[in-house]
Backbone as CSV, one residue per row, in Angstrom:
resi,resn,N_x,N_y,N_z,CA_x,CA_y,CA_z,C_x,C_y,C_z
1,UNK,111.060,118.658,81.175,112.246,118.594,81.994,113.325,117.812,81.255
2,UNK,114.544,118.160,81.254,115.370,117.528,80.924,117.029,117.334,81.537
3,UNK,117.742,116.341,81.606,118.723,116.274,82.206,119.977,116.198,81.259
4,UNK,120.839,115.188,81.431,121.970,115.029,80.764,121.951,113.593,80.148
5,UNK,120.932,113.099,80.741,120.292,111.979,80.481,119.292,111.818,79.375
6,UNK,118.783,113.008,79.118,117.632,112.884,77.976,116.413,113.612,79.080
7,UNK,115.190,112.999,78.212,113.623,114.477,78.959,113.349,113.338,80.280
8,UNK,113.021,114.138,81.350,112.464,113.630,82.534,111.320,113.717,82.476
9,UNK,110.510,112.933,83.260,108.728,112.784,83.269,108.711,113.690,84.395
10,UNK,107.449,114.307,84.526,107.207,114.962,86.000,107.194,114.461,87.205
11,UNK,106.935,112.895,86.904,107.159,112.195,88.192,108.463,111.708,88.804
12,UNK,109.538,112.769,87.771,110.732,112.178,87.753,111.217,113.197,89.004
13,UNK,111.834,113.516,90.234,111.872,114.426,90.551,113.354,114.595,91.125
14,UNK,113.783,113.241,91.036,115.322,113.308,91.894,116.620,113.847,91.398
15,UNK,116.862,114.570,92.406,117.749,115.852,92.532,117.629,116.953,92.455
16,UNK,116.146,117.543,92.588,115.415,118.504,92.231,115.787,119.216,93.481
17,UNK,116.019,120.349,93.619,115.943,120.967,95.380,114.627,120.432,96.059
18,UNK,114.623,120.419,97.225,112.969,120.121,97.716,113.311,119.987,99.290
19,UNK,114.507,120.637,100.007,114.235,120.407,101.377,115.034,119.421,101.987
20,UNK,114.498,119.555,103.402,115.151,118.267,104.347,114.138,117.324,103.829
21,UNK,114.227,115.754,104.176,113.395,114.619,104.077,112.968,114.499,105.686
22,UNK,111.680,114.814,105.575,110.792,114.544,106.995,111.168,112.874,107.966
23,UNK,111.636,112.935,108.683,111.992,111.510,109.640,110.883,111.548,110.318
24,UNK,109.946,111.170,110.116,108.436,111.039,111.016,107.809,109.472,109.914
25,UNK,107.884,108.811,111.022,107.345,107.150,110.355,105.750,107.298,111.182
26,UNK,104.928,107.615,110.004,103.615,107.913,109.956,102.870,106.289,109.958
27,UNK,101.686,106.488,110.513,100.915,105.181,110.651,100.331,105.274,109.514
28,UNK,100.419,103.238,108.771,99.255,103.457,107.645,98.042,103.255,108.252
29,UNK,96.899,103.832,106.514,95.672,104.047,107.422,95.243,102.508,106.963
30,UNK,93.975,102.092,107.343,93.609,100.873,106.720,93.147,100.461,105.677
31,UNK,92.680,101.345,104.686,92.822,101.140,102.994,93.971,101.645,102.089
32,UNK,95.105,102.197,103.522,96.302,102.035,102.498,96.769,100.180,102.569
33,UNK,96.764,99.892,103.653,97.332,98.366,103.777,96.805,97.798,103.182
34,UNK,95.616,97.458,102.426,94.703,96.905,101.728,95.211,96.974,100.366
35,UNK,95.093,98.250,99.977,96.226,98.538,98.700,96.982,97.811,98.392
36,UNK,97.749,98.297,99.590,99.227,97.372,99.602,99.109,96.108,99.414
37,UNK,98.167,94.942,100.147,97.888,93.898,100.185,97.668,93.327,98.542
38,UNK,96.651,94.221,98.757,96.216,93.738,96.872,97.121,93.539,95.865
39,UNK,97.756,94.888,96.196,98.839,94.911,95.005,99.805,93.623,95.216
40,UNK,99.826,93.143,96.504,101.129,91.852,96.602,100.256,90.640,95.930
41,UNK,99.337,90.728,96.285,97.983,89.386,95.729,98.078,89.476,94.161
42,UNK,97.872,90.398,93.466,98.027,90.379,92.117,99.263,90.344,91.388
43,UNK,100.165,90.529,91.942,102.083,90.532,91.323,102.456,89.628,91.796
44,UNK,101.728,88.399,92.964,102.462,87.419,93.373,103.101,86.699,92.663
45,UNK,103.705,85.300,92.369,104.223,84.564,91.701,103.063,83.560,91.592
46,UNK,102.481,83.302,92.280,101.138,82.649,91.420,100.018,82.992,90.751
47,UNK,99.738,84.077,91.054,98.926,85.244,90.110,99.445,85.909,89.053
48,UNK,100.521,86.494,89.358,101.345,87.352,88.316,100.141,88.578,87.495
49,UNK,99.218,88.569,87.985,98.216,89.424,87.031,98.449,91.159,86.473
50,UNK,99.317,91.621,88.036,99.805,93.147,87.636,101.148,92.941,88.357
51,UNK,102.391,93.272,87.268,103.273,93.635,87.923,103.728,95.177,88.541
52,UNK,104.941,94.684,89.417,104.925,96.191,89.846,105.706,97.151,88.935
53,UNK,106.068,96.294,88.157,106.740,97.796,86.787,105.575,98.565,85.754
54,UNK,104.160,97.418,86.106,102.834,97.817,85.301,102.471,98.843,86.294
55,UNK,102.477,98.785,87.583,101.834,99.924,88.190,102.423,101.246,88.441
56,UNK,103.819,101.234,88.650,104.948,101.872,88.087,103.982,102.740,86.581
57,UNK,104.076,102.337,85.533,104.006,102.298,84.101,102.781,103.319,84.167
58,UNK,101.659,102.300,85.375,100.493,103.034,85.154,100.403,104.452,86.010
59,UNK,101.282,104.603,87.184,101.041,106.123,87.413,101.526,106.729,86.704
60,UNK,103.246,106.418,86.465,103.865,107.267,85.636,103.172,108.308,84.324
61,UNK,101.828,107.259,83.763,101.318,107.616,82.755,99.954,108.897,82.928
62,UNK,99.541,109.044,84.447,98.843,109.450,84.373,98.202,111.071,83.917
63,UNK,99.663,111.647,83.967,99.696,113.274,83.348,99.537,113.382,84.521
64,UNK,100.573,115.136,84.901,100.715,115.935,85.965,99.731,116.118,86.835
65,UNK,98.481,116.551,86.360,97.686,116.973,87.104,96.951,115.509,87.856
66,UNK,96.583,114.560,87.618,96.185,113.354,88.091,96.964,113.425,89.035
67,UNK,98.330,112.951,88.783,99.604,112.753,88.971,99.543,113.543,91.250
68,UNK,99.637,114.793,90.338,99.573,115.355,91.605,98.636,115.285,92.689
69,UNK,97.538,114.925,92.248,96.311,115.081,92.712,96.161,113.940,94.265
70,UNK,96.673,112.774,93.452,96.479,111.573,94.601,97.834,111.763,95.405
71,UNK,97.547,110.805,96.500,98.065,109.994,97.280,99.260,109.192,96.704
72,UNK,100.325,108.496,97.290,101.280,107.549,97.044,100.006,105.926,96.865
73,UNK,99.647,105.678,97.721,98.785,104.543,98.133,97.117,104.800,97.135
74,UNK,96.947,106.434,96.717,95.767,106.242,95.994,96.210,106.358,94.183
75,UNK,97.399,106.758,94.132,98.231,106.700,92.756,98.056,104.812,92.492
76,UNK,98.557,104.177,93.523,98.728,102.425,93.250,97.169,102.360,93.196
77,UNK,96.308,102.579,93.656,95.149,101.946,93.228,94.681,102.693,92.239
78,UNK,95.026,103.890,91.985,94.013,103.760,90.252,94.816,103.316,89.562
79,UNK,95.751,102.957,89.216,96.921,102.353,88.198,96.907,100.453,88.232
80,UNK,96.711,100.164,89.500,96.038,99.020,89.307,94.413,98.626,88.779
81,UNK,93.656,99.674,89.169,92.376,99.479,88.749,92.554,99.653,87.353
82,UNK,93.478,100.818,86.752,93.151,100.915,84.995,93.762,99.633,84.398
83,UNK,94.750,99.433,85.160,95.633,97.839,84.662,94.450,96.780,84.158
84,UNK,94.264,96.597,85.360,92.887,95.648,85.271,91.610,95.721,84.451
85,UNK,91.771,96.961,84.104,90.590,97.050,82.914,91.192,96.956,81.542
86,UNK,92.564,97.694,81.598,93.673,97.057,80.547,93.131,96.130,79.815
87,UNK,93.510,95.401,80.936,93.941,93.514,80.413,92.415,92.485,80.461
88,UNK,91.540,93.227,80.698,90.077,92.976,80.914,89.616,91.898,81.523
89,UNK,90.293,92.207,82.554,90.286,91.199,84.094,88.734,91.499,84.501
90,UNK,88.425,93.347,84.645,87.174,93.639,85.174,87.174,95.037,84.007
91,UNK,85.456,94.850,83.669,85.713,96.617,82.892,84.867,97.391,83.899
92,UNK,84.819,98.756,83.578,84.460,99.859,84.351,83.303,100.054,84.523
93,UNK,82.071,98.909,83.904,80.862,98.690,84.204,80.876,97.927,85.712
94,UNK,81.487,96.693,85.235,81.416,95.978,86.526,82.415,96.528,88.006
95,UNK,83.235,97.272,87.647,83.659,97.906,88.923,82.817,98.739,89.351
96,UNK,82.422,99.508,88.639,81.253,100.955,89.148,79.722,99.894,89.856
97,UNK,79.248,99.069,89.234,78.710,98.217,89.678,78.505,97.937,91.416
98,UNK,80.072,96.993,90.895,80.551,96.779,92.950,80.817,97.883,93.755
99,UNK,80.945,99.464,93.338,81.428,100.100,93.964,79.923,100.649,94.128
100,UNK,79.152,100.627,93.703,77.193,100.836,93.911,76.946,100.484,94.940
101,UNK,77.242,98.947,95.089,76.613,97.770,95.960,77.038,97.637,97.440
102,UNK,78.519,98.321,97.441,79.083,98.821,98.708,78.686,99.897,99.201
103,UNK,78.326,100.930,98.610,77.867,102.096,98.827,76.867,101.837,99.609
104,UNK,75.789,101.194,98.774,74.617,101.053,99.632,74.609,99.957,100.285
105,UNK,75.407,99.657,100.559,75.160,98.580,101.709,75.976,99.251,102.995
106,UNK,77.047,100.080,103.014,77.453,101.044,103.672,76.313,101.982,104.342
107,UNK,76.043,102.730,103.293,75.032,103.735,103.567,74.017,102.789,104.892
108,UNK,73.386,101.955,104.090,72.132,100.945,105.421,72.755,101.152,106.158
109,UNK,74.171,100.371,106.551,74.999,100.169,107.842,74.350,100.989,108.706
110,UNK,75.079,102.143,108.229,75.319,103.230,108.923,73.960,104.238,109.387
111,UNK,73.156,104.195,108.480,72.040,104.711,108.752,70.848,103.583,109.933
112,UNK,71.325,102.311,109.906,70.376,101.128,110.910,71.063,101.696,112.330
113,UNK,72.290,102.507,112.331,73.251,102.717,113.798,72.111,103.872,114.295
C-alpha cells in the first residue's frame, strides 16, 4: 500500500473506504479488562517494562494474516507476551509451563462440579 506519504503497513487503514462507524458501546468481556489491566501494570511509571509504542510495534509487526486473525484485546496480548520474551522477562518454556498448570487446574475445577 502506498500513499503520498510513502508505503502503508496493512494495519495502516485510515481513509480507506470501509462504511459507517458502528455507535454500539459493546461490553468488555473479562479477559479483555485483564489485558487491559496488565498492559497498564507493565507501562506504568514504576514498572515501565512494556511500553505502549512496544505493543503498538509488536502488533504492527505481526504480518497480515496474524494480524487479521485476532481480536483488538487478543492482538495486545500476544504482542505483549512476545515483548516479554523479547526482553527475557519470561521465555516460552516458562509461559507454556504456567499456561499447563492452569489448564489443569481448570480442567479439575470443572470436572469436581
Amino acid at each position: 500500500m502506498q500513499d503520498n506519504k510513502g508505503p502503508r503497513g496493512y494495519h495502516d487503514v485510515g481513509g480507506d473506504p470501509a462504511g459507517s462507524i458502528p455507535q454500539v458501546e459493546l461490553p468488555w468481556l473479562h479477559w479483555e479488562k485483564q489485558v487491559e489491566a496488565i498492559r497498564g501494570l507493565l507501562g506504568d511509571g514504576t514498572r515501565r517494562i512494556v511500553s505502549m509504542d512496544e505493543v503498538r510495534r509488536g502488533f504492527e509487526s505481526f504480518g497480515i494474516d496474524k494480524y487479521n486473525e485476532f481480536s483488538f484485546y487478543r492482538r495486545r496480548l500476544e504482542a505483549m507476551t512476545d515483548i516479554l520474551i523479547e526482553k527475557g522477562v519470561v521465555t516460552r518454556a516458562e509461559l507454556e509451563a504456567s499456561i499447563q498448570i492452569v489448564r489443569t487446574r481448570w480442567s479439575d475445577q470443572t470436572d469436581a462440579e
